[in-house]
KEPA-373876 format. One record per residue (C-alpha): residue number from 1; residue in one letter; y, z, x. Coordinates in Angstrom, 3 decimals. Example, Ala and Ser with C-alpha at 12.3 -4.5 7.8 and 13.67 -1.06 7.14 Angstrom:
<sites>
1:A:-4.500:7.800:12.300
2:S:-1.060:7.140:13.670
</sites>
This chain:
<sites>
1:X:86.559:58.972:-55.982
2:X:89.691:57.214:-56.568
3:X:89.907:56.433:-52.373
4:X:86.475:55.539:-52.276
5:X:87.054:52.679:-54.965
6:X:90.215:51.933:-52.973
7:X:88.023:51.550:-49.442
8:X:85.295:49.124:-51.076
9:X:87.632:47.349:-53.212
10:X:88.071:44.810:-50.042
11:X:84.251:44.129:-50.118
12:X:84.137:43.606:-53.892
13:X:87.379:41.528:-53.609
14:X:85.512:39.602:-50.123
15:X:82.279:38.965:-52.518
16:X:84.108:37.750:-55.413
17:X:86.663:35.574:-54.132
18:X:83.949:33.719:-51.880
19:X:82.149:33.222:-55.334
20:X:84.499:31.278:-56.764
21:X:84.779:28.514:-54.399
22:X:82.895:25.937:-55.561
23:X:80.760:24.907:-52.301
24:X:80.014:28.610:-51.616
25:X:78.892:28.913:-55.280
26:X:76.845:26.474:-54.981
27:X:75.379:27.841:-51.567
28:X:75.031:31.139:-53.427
29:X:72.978:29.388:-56.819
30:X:70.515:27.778:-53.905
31:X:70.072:31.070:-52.337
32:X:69.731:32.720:-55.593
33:X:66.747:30.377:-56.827
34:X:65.167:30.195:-53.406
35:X:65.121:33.947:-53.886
36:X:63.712:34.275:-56.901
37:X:60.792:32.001:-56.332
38:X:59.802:34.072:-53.300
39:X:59.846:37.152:-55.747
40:X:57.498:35.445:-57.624
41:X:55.605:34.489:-55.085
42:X:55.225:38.516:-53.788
43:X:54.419:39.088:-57.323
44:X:51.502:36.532:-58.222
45:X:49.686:37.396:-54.655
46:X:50.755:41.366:-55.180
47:X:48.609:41.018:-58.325
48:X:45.996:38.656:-56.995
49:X:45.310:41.893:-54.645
50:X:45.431:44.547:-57.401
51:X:42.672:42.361:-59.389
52:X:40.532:41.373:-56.741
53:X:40.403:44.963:-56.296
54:X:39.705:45.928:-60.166
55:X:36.937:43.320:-60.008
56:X:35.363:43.542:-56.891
57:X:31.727:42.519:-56.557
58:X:28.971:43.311:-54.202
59:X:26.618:40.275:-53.407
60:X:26.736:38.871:-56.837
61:X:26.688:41.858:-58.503
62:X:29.110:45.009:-59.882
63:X:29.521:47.523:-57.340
64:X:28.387:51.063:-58.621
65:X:32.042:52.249:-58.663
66:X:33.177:53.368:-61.409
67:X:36.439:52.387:-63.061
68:X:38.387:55.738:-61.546
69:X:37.381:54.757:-57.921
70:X:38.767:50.857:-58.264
71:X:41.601:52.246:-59.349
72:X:42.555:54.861:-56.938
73:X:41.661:52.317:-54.247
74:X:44.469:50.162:-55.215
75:X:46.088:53.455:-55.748
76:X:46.390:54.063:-52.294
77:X:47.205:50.194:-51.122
78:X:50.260:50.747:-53.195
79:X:50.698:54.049:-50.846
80:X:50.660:52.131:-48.205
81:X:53.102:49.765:-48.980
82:X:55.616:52.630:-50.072
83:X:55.080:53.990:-46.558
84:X:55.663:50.805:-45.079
85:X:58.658:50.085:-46.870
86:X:59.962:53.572:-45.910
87:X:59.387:53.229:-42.180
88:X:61.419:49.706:-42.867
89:X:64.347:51.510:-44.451
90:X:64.766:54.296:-41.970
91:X:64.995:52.010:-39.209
92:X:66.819:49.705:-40.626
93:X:69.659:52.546:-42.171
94:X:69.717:54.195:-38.303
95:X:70.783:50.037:-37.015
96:X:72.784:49.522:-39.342
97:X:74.831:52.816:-39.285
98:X:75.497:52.048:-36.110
99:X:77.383:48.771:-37.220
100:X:79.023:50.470:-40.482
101:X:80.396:54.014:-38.827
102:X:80.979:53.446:-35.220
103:X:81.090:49.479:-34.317
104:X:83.174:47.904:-37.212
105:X:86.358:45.752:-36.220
106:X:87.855:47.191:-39.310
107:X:87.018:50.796:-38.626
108:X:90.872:51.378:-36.841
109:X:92.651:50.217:-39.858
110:X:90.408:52.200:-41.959
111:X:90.741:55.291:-39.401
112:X:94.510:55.276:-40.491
113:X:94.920:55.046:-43.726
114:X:96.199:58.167:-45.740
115:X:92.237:58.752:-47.062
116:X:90.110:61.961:-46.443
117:X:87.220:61.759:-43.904
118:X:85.250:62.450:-46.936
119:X:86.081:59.218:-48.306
120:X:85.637:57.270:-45.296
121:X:82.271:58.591:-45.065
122:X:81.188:57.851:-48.527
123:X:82.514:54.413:-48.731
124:X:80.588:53.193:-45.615
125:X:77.729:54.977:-46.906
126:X:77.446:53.263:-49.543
127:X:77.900:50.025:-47.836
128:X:75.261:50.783:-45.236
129:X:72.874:51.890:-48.347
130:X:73.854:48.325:-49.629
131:X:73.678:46.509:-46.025
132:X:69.992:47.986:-44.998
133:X:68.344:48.494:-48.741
134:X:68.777:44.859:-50.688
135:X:66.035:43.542:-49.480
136:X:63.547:45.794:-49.257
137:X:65.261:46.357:-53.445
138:X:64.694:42.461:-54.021
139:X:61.619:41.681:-52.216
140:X:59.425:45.100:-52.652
141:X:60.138:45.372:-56.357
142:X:57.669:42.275:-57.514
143:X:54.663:44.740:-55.542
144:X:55.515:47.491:-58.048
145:X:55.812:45.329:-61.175
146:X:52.024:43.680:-60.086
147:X:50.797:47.083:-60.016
148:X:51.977:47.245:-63.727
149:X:50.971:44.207:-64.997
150:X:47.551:44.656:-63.467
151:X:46.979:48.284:-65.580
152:X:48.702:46.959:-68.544
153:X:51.574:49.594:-67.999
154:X:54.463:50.444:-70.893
155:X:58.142:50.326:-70.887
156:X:57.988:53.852:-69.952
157:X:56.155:52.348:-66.054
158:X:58.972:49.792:-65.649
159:X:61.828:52.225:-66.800
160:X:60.926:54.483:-64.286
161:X:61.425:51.817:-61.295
162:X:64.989:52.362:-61.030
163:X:64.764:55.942:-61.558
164:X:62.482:56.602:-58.499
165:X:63.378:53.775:-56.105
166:X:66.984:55.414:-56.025
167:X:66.295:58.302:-54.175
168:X:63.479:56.830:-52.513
169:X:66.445:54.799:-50.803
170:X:68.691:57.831:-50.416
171:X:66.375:59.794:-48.288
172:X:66.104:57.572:-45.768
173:X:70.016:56.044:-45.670
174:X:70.921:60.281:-45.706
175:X:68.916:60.697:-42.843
176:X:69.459:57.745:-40.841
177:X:72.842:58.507:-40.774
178:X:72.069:61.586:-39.832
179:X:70.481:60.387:-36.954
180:X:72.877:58.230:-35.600
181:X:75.662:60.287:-35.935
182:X:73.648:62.952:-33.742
183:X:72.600:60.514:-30.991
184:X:76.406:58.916:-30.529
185:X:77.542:62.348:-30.163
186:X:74.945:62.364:-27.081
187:X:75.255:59.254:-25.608
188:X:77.789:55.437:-25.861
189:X:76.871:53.707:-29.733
190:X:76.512:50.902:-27.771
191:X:73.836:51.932:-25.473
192:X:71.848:53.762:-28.484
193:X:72.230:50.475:-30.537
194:X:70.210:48.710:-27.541
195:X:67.571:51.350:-27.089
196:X:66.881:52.011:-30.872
197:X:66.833:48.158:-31.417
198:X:64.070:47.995:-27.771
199:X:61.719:51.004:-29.535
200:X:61.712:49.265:-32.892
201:X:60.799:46.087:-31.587
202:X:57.865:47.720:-29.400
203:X:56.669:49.693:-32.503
204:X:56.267:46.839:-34.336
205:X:54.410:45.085:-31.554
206:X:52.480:47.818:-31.019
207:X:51.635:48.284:-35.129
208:X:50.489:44.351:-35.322
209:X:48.081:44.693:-32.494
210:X:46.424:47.810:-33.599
211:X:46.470:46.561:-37.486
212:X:45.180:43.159:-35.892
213:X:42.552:44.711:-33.271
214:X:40.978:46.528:-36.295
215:X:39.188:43.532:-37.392
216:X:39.724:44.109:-40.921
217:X:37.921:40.992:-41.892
218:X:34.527:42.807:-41.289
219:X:35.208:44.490:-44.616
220:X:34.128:41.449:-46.080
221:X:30.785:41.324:-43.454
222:X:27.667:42.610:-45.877
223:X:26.470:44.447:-43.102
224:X:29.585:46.300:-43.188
225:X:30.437:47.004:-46.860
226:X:27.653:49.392:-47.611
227:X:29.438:51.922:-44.980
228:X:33.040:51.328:-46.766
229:X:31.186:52.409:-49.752
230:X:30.693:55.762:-48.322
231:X:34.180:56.209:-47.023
232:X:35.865:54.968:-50.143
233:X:33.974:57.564:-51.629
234:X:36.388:60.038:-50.155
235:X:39.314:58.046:-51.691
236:X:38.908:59.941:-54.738
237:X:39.879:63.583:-52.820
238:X:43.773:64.196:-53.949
239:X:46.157:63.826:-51.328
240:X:48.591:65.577:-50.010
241:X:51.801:65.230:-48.282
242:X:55.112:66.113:-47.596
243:X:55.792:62.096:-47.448
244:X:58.683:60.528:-50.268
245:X:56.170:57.423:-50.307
246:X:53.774:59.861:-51.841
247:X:56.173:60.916:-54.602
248:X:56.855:57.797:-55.373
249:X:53.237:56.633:-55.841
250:X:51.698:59.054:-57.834
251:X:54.911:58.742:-60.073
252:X:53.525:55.091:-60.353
253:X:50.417:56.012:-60.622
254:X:50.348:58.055:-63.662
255:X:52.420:56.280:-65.181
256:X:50.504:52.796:-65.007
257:X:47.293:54.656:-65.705
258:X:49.376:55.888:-68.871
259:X:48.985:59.225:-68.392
260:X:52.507:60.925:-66.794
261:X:51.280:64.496:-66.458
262:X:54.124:67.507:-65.200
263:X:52.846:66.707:-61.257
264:X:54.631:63.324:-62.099
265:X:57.625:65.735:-62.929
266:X:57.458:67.218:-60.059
267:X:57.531:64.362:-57.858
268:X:60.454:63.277:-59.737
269:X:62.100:66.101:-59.060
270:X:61.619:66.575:-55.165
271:X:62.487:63.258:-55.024
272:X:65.832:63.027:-56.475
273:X:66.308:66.747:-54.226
274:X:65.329:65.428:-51.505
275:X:67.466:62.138:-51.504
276:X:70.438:64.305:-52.916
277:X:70.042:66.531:-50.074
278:X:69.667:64.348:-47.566
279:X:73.192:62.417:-48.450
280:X:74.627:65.759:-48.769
281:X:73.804:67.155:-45.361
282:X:74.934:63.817:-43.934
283:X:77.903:64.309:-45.415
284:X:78.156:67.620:-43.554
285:X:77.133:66.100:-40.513
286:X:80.012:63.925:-40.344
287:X:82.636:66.388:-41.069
288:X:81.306:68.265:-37.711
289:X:80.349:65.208:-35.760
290:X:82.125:61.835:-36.417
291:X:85.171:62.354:-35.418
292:X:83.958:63.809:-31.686
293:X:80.965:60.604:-31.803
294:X:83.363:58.148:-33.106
295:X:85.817:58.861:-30.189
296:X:82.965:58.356:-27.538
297:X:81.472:55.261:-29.476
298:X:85.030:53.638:-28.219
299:X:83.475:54.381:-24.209
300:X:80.265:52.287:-23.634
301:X:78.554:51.515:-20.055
302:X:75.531:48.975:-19.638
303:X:73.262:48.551:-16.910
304:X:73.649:44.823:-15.927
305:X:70.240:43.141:-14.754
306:X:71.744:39.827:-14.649
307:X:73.925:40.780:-11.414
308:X:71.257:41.549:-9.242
309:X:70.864:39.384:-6.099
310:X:66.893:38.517:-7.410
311:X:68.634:37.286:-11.053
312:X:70.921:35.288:-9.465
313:X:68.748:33.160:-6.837
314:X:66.582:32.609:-9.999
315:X:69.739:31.078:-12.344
316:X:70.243:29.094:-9.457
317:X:66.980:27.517:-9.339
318:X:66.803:26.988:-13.806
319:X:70.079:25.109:-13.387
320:X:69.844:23.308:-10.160
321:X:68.511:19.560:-12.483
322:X:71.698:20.016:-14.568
323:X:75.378:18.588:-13.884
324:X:77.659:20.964:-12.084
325:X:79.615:21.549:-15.328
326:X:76.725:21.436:-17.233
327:X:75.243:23.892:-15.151
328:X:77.494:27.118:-15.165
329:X:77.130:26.787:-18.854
330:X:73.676:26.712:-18.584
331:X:74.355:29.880:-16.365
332:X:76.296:31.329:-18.984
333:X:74.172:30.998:-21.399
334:X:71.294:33.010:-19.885
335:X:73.035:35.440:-18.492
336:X:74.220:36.360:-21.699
337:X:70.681:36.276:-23.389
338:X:69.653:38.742:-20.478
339:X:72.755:41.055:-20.511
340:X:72.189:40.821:-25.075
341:X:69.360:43.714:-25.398
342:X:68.947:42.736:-28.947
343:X:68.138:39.427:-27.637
344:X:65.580:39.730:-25.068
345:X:63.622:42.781:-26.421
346:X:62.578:40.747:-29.330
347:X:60.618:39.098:-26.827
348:X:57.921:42.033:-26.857
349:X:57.518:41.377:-30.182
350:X:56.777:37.276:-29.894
351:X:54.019:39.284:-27.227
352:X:52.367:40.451:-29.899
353:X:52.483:38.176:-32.163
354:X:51.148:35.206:-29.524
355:X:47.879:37.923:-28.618
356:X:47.158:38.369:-32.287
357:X:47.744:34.695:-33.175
358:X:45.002:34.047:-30.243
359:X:42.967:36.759:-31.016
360:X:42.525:35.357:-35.117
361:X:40.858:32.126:-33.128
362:X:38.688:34.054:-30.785
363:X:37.176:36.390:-33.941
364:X:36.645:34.027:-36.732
365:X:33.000:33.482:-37.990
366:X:32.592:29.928:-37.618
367:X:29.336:30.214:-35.810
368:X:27.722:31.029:-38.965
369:X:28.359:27.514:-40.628
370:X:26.020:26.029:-38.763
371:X:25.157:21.894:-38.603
372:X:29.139:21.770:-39.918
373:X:30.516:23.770:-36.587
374:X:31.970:20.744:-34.502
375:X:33.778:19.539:-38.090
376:X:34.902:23.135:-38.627
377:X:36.000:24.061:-34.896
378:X:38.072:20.256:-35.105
379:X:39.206:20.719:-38.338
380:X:40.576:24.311:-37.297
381:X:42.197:22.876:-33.998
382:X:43.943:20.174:-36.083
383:X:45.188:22.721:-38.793
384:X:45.833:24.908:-35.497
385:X:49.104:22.260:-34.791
386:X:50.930:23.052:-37.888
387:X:50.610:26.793:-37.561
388:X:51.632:26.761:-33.706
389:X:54.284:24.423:-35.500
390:X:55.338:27.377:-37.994
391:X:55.343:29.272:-35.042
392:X:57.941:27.933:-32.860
393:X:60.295:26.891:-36.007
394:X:60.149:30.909:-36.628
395:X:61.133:31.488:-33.114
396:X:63.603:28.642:-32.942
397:X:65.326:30.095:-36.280
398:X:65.753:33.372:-34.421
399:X:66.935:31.669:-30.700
400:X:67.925:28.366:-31.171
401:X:69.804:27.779:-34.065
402:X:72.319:30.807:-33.506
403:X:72.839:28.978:-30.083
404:X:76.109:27.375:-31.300
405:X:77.371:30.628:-33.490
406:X:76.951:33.032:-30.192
407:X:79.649:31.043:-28.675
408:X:81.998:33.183:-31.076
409:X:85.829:33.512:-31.024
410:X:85.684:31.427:-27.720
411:X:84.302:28.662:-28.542
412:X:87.498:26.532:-28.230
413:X:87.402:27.487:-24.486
414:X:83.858:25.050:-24.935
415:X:86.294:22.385:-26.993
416:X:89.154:22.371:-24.341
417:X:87.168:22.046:-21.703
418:X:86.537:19.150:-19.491
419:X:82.638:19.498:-20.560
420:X:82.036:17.039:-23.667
421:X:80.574:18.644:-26.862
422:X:77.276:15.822:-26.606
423:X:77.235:17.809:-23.237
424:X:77.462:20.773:-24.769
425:X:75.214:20.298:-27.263
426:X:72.243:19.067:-25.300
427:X:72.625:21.734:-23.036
428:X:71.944:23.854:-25.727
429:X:68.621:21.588:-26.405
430:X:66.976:21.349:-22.895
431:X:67.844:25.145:-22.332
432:X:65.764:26.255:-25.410
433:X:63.316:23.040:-25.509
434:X:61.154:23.987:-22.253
435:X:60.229:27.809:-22.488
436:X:59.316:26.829:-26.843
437:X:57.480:23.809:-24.786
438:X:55.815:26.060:-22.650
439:X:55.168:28.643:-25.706
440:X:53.407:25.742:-27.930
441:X:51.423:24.208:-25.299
442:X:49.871:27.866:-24.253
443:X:49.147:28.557:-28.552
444:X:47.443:24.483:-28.505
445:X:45.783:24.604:-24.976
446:X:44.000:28.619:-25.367
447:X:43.011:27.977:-28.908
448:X:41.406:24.526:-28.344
449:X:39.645:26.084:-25.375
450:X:38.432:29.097:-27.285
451:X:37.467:26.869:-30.399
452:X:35.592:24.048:-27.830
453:X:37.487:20.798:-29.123
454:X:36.489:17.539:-28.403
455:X:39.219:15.743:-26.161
456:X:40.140:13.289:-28.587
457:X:41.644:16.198:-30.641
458:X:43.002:17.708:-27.671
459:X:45.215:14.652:-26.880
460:X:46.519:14.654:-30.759
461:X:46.782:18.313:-30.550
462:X:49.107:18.123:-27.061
463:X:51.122:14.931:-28.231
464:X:51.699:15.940:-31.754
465:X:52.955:19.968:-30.377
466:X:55.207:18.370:-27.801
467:X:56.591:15.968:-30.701
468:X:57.078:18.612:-33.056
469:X:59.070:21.347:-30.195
470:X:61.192:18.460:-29.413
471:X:62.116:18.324:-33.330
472:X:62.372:21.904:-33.913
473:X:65.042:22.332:-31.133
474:X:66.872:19.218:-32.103
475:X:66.862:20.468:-35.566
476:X:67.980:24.003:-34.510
477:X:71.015:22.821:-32.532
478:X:72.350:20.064:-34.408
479:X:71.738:22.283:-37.687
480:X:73.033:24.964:-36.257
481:X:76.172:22.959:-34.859
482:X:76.678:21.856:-38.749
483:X:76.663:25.710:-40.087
484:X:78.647:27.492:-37.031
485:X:79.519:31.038:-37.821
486:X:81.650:32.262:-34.689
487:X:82.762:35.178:-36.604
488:X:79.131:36.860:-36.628
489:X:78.561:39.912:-34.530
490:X:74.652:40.114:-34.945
491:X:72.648:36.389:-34.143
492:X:70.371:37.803:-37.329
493:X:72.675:37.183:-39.718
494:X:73.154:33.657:-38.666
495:X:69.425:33.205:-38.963
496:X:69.388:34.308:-42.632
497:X:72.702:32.414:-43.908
498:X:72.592:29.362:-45.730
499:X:72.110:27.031:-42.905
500:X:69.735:28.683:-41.577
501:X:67.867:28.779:-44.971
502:X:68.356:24.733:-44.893
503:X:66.968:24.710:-41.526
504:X:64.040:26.263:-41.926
505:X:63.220:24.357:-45.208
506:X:64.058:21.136:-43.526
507:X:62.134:21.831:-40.357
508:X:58.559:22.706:-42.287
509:X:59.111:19.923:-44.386
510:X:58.953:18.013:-41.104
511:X:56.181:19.568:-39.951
512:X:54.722:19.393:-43.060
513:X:55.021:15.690:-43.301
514:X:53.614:14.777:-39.431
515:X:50.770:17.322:-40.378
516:X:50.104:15.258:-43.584
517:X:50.473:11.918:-41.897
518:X:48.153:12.629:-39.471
519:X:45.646:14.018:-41.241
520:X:44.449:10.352:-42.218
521:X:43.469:9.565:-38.212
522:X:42.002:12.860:-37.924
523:X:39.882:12.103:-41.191
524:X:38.464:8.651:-39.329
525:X:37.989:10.071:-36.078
526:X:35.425:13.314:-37.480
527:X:33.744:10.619:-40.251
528:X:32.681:7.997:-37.437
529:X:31.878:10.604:-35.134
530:X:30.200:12.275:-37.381
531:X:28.360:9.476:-38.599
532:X:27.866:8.031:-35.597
533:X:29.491:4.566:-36.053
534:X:32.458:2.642:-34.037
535:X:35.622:2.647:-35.233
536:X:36.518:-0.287:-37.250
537:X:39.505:-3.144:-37.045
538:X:40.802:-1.524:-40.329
539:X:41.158:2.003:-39.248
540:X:42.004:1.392:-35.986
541:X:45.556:-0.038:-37.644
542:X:45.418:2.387:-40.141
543:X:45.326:5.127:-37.545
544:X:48.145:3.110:-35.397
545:X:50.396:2.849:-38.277
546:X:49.877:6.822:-38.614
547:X:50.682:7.705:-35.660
548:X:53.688:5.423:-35.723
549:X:55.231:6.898:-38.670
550:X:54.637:10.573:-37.384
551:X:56.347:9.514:-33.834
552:X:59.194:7.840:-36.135
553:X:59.917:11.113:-37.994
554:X:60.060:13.970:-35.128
555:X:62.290:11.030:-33.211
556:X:64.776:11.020:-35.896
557:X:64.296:14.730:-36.573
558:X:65.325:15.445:-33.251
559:X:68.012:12.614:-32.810
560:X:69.667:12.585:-36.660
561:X:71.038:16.262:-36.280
562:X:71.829:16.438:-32.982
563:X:74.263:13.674:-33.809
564:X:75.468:15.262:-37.209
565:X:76.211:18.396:-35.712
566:X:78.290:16.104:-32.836
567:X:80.447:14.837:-35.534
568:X:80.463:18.198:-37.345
569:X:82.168:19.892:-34.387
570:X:84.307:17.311:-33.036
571:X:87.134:17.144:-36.303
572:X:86.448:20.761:-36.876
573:X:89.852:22.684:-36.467
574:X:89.673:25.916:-34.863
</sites>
């Protein structure tokens, strides 16, 4: 135990010492609150749910449920969000054991010290538990506490939390380790890191579009509901199942409903076997397999794309407008996003998310509000800017802002170079500008044409998404010039740090704002037209002015940081 300490005293120390600086404290307080507020924003709409649910109404009137059905109903939505969040942590524990046990820069010096394998594994273990688990912890709690609050649940309900999320978390770290440690012994950590990273992505593609192509709005169709009656009806058969999710939620279960019977017991009991089990076969894996898998993680191959005579006619093309210097790093930079599998695969994901984003347009029921459909299919295309908006500042968070950070360790190769950092910079901008451009304009142009839009709000619609890209990638460089980290291994992390966490609250407030501004013009133009009457002297300024201010605002949000970043890098010292 004693070694173990020793191993993770570095992390502790790492932690600790950061803590204490005042500007990192400070960044850690921020964090800290802006945490905690999102907690209680999973808890107030996890409970809106679980009451909804309790109270639901047919047509005006109380469904003839009784009280056991409501509540095993919400039993098993709490199911499904413990089998969610276990799917979450075994993928996440197999990614991130990757990282911890095989692709460390510390893992030589720790490979040599006078410790016991034994020790080696359980120190990274429990860094990898810590790594994959705290925020599924932080962020999935609040859903469990709702689920109390909503049944009026004792001390004994919240005292249990701890008790049977612990194991829950064990299982899967024990056996994602498990799993990693078999598939490096098969084939280069590098290589599985890539392909396990290419079938998450495509699982969770594939999950949004079949959750998405359900159509589970039509629960709410009248039609419809009598049907769900009869197969909520078989809710109230007890399940079965060999799943840890289930253990966990019946545990819950009774125990909210205030009556722990010895099944609860039992639960308990596999439970903590199970996740006991699983960390001590993993523990028993390593001592046959890490030393043979961590000697062939240090040999990794990749199949290079981005050398191919096809690839390379095509770079030449993308970077043919740009400068000659300007253009090999323009060259550089995509070949690197192509040759980065954790990069590009994402990009199956965005997929998905652009066909269900579409597809919420092309099902939505606004045919039945009749005489009010051209103010409802306007009013939809206007709010339709700010959520293509959302869109592309998610997508920017994830590509653009790391931009600067990727340049890692070399990045004074970028500052000694004849290239100048504005250069530099606004390479960065027009590379990432055009395909978000192209992204936003494809959300704006299908969903207008799907909702029929009258031109007038197609021009806004257009102008205002062109504006707003513009800003988002000015923001993302120039922010993300401001908060480099060229120490980061994984272009994830740099999206979650604190400047990342400034960007994005910066960049909606921006969006925010333009959305607000022009909602004044929007208001004129579907009155008069409405109405029928000409626009007036008045509101023709008014709407001028509007505009104005919004153009004012996504110019300086895409000049201001751009420049602040500049400065940022030019007196930094590397």
């Amino acid at each position: 135990m004693s070694d173990v300490l020793t191993l993770l005293w570095p992390k502790w120390r790492q932690a600790k010492n950061s803590s204490r600086r005042n500007r990192e404290l400070a960044k850690l307080l921020f964090l800290a609150v802006l945490a905690a507020g999102f907690c209680v924003v999973v808890f107030l709409a996890s409970r809106h749910v679980f009451r909804f649910i309790e109270g639901f109404t047919f047509m005006g009137e109380a469904l003839p449920i009784e009280k056991m059905l409501r509540f095993e109903i919400n039993h098993r939505l709490l199911g499904m969000v413990s089998l969610t969040f276990f799917a979450i942590l075994v993928f996440s524990n197999v990614i991130t054991a990757l990282t911890t046990f095989y692709l460390s820069d510390d893992l030589e010096l720790v490979g040599s010290l006078p410790v016991t394998g034994d020790s080696i594994f359980v120190a990274r273990f429990v860094e990898m538990v810590v790594d994959s688990s705290w925020m599924i912890v932080i962020f999935g709690t609040p859903v469990y506490i709702a689920f109390g609050a909503v049944y009026g649940a004792g001390a004994v309900y919240y005292a249990l939390l701890p008790v049977v999320l612990l194991p829950f978390i064990l299982i899967p770290a024990g056996l994602g380790a498990m799993v990693t440690m078999i598939l490096v012994s098969a084939f280069p950590a590098r290589r599985i890191r890539d392909i396990l990273l290419l079938l998450t992505v495509l699982a969770a593609g594939f999950l949004f579009l079949l959750l998405r192509l359900m159509r589970p709005e039509t629960l709410i169709q009248t039609d419809v509901q009598v049907e769900v009656l009869d197969f909520i009806h078989g809710l109230r058969a007890p399940a079965k199942s060999w799943m840890p999710s289930l253990w966990a939620t019946e545990i819950f279960a009774q125990a909210a409903a205030g009556e722990l019977r010895r099944s609860a017991l039992h639960h308990l009991t596999m439970l903590w076997s199970a996740g006991l089990g699983m960390v001590s076969l993993a523990l028993l894996c390593s001592r046959w397999l890490y030393l043979d898998s961590f000697s062939k993680a240090q040999e990794a191959t990749r199949i290079v794309i981005s050398q191919t005579s096809l690839v390379n006619r095509l770079l030449a093309l993308i970077s043919k407008p740009f400068r000659p210097a300007t253009r090999q790093l323009v060259m550089k930079d995509i070949r690197t996003f192509m040759r980065d599998t954790t990069q590009w695969s994402q990009l199956f994901l965005l997929a998905a998310l652009v066909v269900i984003y579409i597809f919420n347009f092309r099902v939505m029921p606004v045919t039945r509000f009749g005489r009010s459909l051209f103010y409802i299919h306007n009013l939809l295309s206007y709010l339709n800017i700010g959520l293509a908006g959302f869109v592309i500042t998610a997508l920017s968070a994830r590509f653009v802002f790391p931009m600067v950070s990727l340049e890692g360790k070399a990045f004074w190769i970028v500052k000694s170079s004849p290239l100048s950092l504005r250069g530099f910079l606004w390479s960065k901008f027009m590379m990432s500008a055009l395909p978000l451009l192209l992204i936003g304009l494809f959300l704006i142009v299908v969903t207008n044409y799907v909702l029929g839009v009258e031109p007038a709000v197609w021009y806004l619609s257009v102008a205002t998404i062109i504006g707003m890209t513009f800003a988002i990638c000015g923001l993302g460089v120039g922010l993300g010039a401001r908060y480099p980290n060229f120490h980061v291994e994984n272009p994830a992390k740099v999206a979650t740090s604190f400047g990342g966490v400034i960007y994005m609250i910066v960049t909606m407030s921006v969006i925010g704002a333009v959305v607000a501004i022009e909602a004044t013009p929007a208001y004129i133009y579907f009155q008069t037209k409405l109405q029928g009457e000409p626009i007036t002297t008045e509101q023709i300024a008014v709407i001028s002015g509007s505009f104005a201010l919004a153009g004012l605002i996504l110019v300086a949000a895409t000049f201001i940081p751009m420049r602040i970043g500049l400065k940022w890098l030019e007196k930094m010292e590397l």
